[in-house]
C-alpha positions in Angstrom: -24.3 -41.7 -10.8 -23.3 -39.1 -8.3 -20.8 -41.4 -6.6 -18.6 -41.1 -9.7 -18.5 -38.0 -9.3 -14.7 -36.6 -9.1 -13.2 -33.2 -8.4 -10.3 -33.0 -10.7 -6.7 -32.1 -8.9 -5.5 -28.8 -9.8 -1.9 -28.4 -8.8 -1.6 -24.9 -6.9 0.1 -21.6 -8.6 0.5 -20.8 -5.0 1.1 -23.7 -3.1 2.8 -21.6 0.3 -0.1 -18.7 0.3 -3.0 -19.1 2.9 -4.9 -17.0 4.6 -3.9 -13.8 5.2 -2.6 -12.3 9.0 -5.1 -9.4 7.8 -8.0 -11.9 7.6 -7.3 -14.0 10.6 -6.3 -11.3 13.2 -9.9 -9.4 12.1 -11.9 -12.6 12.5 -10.3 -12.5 15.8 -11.0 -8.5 16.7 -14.4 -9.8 16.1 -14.5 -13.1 18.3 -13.2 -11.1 21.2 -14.8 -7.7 20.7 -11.2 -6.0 20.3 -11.0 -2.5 19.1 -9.5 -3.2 15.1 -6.3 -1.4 14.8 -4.8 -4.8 12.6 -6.3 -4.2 9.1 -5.2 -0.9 7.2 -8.7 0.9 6.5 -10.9 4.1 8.4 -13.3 3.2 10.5 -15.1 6.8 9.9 -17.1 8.1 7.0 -16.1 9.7 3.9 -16.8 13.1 3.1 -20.5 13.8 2.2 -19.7 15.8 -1.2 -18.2 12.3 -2.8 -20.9 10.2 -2.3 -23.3 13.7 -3.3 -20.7 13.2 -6.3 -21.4 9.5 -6.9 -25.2 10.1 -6.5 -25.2 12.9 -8.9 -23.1 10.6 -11.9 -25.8 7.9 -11.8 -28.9 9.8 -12.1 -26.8 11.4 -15.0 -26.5 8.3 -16.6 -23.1 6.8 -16.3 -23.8 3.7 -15.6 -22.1 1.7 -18.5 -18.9 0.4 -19.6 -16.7 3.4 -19.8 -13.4 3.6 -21.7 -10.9 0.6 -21.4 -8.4 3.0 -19.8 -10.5 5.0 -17.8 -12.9 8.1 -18.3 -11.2 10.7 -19.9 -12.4 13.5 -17.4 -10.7 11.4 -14.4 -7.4 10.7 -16.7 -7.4 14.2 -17.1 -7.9 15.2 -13.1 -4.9 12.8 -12.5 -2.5 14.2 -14.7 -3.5 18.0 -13.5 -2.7 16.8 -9.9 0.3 15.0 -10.7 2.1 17.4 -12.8 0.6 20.6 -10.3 2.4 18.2 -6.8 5.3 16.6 -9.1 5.9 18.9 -11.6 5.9 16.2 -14.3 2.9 16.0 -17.1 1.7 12.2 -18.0 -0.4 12.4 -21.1 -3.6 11.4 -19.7 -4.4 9.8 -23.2 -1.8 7.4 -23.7 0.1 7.2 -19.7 -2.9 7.2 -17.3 -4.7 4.1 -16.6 -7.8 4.0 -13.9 -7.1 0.5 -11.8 -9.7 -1.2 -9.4 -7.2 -0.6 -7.1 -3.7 -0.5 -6.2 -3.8 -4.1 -5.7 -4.9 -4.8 -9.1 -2.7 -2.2 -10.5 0.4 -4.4 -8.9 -1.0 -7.2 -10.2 -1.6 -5.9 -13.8 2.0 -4.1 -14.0 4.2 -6.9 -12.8 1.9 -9.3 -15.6 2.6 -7.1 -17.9 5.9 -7.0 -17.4 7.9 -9.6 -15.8 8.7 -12.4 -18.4 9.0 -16.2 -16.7 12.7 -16.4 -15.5 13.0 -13.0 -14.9 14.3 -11.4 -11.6 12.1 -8.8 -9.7 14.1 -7.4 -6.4 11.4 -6.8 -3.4 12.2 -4.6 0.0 11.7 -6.5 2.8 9.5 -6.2 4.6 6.7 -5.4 2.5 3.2 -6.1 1.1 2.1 -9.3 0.9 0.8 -9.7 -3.0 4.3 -8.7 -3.8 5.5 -12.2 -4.0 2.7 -14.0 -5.1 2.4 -11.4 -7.7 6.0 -12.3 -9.4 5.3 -16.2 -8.7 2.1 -15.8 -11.1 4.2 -14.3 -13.6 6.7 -16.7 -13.4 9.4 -14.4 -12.1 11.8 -14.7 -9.5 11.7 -12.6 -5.7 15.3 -11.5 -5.1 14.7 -10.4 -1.7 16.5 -7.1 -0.2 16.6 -6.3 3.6 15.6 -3.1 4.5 18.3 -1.6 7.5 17.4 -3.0 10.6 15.7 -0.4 12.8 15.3 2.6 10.6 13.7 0.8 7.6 16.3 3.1 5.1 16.9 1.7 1.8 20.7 0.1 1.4 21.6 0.7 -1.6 24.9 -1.4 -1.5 22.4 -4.5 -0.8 20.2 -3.6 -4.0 23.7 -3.2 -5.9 24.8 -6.3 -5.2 21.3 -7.8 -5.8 21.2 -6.2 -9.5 21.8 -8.6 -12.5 21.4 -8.7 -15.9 18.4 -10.8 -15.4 16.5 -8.2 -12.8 13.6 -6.9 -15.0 11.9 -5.0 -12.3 11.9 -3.3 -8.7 9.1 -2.4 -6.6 9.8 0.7 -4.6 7.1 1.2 -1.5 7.2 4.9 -0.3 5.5 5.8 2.3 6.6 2.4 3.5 3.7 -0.4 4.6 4.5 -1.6 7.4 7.2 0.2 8.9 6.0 3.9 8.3 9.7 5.3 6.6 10.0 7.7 3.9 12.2 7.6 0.8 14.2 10.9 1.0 15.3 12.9 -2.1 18.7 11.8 -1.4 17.1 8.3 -1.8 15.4 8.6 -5.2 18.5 10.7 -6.9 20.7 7.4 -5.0 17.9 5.2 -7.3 18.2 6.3 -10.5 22.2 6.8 -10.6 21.9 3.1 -9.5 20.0 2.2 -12.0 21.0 4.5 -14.4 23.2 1.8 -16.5 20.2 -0.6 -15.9 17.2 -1.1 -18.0 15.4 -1.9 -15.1 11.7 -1.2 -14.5 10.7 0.7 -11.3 7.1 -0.5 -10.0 6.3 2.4 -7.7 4.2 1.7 -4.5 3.0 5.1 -3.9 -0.6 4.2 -2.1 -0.3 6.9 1.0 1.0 9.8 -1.3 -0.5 12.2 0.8 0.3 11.1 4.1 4.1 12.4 4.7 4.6 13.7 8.2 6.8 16.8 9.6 6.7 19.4 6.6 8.0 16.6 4.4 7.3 16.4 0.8 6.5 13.0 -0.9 9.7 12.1 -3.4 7.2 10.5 -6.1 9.0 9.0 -9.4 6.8 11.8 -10.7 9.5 14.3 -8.9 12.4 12.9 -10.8 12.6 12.6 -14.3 15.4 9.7 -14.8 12.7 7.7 -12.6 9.4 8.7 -14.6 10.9 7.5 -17.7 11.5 4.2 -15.9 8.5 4.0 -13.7 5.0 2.6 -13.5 3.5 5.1 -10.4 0.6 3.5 -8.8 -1.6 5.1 -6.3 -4.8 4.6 -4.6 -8.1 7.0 -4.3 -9.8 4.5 -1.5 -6.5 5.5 0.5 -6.8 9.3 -0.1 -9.9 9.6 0.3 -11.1 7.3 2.8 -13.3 4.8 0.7 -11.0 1.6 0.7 -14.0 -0.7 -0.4 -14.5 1.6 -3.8 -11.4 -0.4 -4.8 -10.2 2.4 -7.5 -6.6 3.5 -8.0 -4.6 4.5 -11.3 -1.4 4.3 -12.9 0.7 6.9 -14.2 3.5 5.6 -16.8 5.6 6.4 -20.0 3.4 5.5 -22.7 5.5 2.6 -23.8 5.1 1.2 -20.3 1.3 1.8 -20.3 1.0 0.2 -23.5 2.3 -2.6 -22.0 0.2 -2.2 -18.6 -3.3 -2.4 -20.8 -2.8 -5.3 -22.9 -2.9 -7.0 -19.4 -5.1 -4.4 -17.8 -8.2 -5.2 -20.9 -8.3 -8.7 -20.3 -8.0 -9.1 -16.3 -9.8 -6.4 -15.5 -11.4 -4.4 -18.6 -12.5 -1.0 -16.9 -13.8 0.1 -13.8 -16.6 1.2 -12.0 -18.3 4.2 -14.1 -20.0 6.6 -11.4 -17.3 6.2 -9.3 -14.5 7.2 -11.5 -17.2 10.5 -12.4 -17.0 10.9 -9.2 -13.9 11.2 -8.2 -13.1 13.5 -11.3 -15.7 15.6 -9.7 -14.2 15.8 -6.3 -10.3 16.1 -7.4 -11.5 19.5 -8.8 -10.9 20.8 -5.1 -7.2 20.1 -3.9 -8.3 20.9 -0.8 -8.7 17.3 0.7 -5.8 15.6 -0.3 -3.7 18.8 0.0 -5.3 18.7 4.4 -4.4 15.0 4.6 -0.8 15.8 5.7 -2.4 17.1 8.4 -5.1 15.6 9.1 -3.5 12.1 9.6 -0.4 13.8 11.7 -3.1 14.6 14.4 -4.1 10.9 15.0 -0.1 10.0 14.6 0.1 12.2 17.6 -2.4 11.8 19.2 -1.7 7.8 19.1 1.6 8.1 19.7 1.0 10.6 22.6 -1.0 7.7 24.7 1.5 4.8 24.0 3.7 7.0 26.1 2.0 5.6 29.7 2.9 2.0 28.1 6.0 -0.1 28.1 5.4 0.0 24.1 8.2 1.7 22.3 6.9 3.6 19.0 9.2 3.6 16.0 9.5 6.7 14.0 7.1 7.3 11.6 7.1 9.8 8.8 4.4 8.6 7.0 1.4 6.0 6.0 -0.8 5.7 8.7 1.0 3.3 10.8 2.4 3.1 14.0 5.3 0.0 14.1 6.2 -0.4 18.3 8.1 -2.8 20.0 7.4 -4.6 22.7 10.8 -5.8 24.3 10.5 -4.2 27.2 7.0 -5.7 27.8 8.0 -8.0 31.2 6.6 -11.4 30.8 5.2 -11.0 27.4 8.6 -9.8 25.8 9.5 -13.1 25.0 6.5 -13.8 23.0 6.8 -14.3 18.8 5.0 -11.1 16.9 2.4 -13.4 16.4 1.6 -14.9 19.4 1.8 -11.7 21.1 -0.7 -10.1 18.9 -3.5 -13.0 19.4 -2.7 -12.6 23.5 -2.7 -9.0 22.9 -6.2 -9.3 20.9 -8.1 -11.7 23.1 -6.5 -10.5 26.6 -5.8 -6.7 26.7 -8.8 -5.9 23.7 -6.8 -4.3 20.7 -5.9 -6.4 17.8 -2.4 -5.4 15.7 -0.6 -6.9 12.9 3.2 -8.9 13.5 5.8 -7.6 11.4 7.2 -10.8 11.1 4.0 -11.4 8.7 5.6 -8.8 5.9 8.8 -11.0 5.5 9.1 -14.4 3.6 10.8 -16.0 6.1 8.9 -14.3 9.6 11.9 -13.0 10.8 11.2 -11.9 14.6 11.6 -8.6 15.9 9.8 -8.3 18.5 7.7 -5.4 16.5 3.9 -5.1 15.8 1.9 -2.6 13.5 -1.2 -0.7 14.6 -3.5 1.4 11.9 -4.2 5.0 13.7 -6.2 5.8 10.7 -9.7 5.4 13.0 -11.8 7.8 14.6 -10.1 9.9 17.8 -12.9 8.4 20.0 -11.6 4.4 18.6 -8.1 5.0 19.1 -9.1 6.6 22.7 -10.3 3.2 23.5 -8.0 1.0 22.4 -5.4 3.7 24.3 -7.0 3.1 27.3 -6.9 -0.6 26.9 -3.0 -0.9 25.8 -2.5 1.6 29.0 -2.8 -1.5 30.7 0.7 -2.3 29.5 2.7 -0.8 32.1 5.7 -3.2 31.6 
């Protein structure tokens, strides 16, 4: 009877969504031995005293289902460190939520609370489950152009994009892909925007602790008119150099968060007990994510010092650890698409990098690529050496 057998057709939720640049341009890294500088994560260990730390919660027996929303020892961490860098106090009872991830915590926040019909405004260009994200909920993307070149918010664009039907707007700060940083002239420019509004602010705020040049990180958390309007999300793989631990949180008024779990119980549940232990454990020293600042602005440098013997122009960048360049003045190859010139520049010159065109619904073309510097000093030697090539 096999030959009867049918696989039913199941319509798509997301008909236009593939595979991922991030996927493809690694699989490629790989097929041509390339030095990795596409996908966003370290390529170096994390400190010894977290995984001690993990080590330490499972031979002490944390090893089952822990609260819904978290342990409270971890809740409890967050809120210290938020309120001791922002100077505002969640209450880690009722507006702290641990995620498995960032990802999941977009996810979770914009299913919460985007209703079907609904209009969500995105920054372009931006991450790419944004979209997909407000599709599953049955919202609709209002897209907003970030200014050409500098990657500054307009705010007379997002005016003019606001309706009575915009529910929600995801703020991305420090900015993936383009490295910018929301001022404090920004965020107050944000909430007496949406002061009148009863929109909901989904706040991006993964790389936290990687703001460049003596600048300070304008979190939601810094400004009280956004908190009360804000679901903050941030990422501990990020901070602290374990991306595949896939564990973030969320920080938001309790009527938010009540929201946020109903969703957060049933696609998720909890997350990973030892790990969240853990991580309470470590936060106790402020120490690591306090050095990050620096820490990262040393590679920045140092990446950005080498790109100066190549015809690749780096853009600014105050934060995140990425390094957007452009390669107009790159003779022959100028005229390549971002995406074309990144599979040349992975299988020919040995360094794979991400198109920016790959962050915007419609790939617009800009002749601009992203590299990760977030690798060890002795991988982004090589790759230098490789892109040196690049003489123009």
């Amino acid at each position: 009877m096999t030959g009867l057998a049918r696989t039913p057709v199941a319509p798509s939720r997301l008909p236009r969504v593939g595979t991922t640049i991030f996927t493809t341009m690694s699989a490629l890294a790989q097929q041509h031995g390339a030095v990795n500088l596409g996908q966003g994560f370290p390529d170096f260990a994390c400190d010894p005293r977290l995984i001690d730390a993990v080590t330490h919660a499972m031979q002490a027996g944390h090893n089952q289902y822990p609260p819904m929303a978290g342990v409270a020892v971890l809740r409890e961490a967050v809120a210290s460190k938020i309120e001791a860098l922002c100077g505002h106090r969640y209450d880690p009872g009722n507006e702290i939520t641990i995620t498995a991830g960032a990802t999941q915590a977009i996810l979770t926040a914009i299913l919460a609370l985007v209703h079907p019909g609904d209009e969500v405004i995105v920054l372009e260009p931006c991450y790419d489950s944004y979209e997909p994200n407000i599709q599953l909920a049955g919202g609709k993307v209002v897209r907003v152009p970030l200014e050409s070149g500098s990657f500054r918010p307009n705010f007379k664009a997002i005016e003019n994009a606001l309706t009575p039907r915009t529910r929600a707007m995801l703020v991305n700060t420090p900015h993936n892909p383009s490295a910018a940083v929301w001022s404090e002239v920004d965020m107050h420019r944000l909430a007496s925007l949406l002061r009148p509004t009863d929109v909901i602010v989904i706040a991006d705020e993964v790389y936290e602790h990687m703001v460049y040049d003596g600048a300070v990180h304008q979190s939601v958390a810094r400004h009280p008119e956004l908190a009360a309007r804000s679901v903050l999300i941030s990422s501990f793989g990020k901070s602290f150099h374990v991306t595949g631990w896939k564990v973030g949180y969320t920080a938001a008024p309790a009527a938010l968060s009540a929201e946020f779990r109903k969703v957060h119980q049933f696609n998720v549940f909890t997350v990973n007990t030892p790990m969240q232990h853990a991580i309470a454990r470590y936060l106790t020293d402020p120490g690591p994510y306090r050095d990050l600042p620096a820490f990262y602005q040393a590679k920045r440098d140092r990446f950005r010092s080498g790109l100066a013997a190549t015809a690749l122009r780096p853009l600014p960048c105050a934060g995140s650890y990425f390094q957007c360049v452009d390669y107009s003045a790159l003779g022959e190859h100028r005229n390549r698409d971002e995406a074309s010139f990144c599979r040349w520049l992975t299988a020919e010159v040995g360094v794979a990098a991400i198109p920016l065109s790959a962050f915007y619904a419609q790939g617009l073309e800009q002749r601009l690529v992203r590299f990760c510097f977030a690798k060890l000093d002795a991988t982004l030697d090589t790759a230098l050496q490789r892109l040196q090539r690049l003489a123009g």
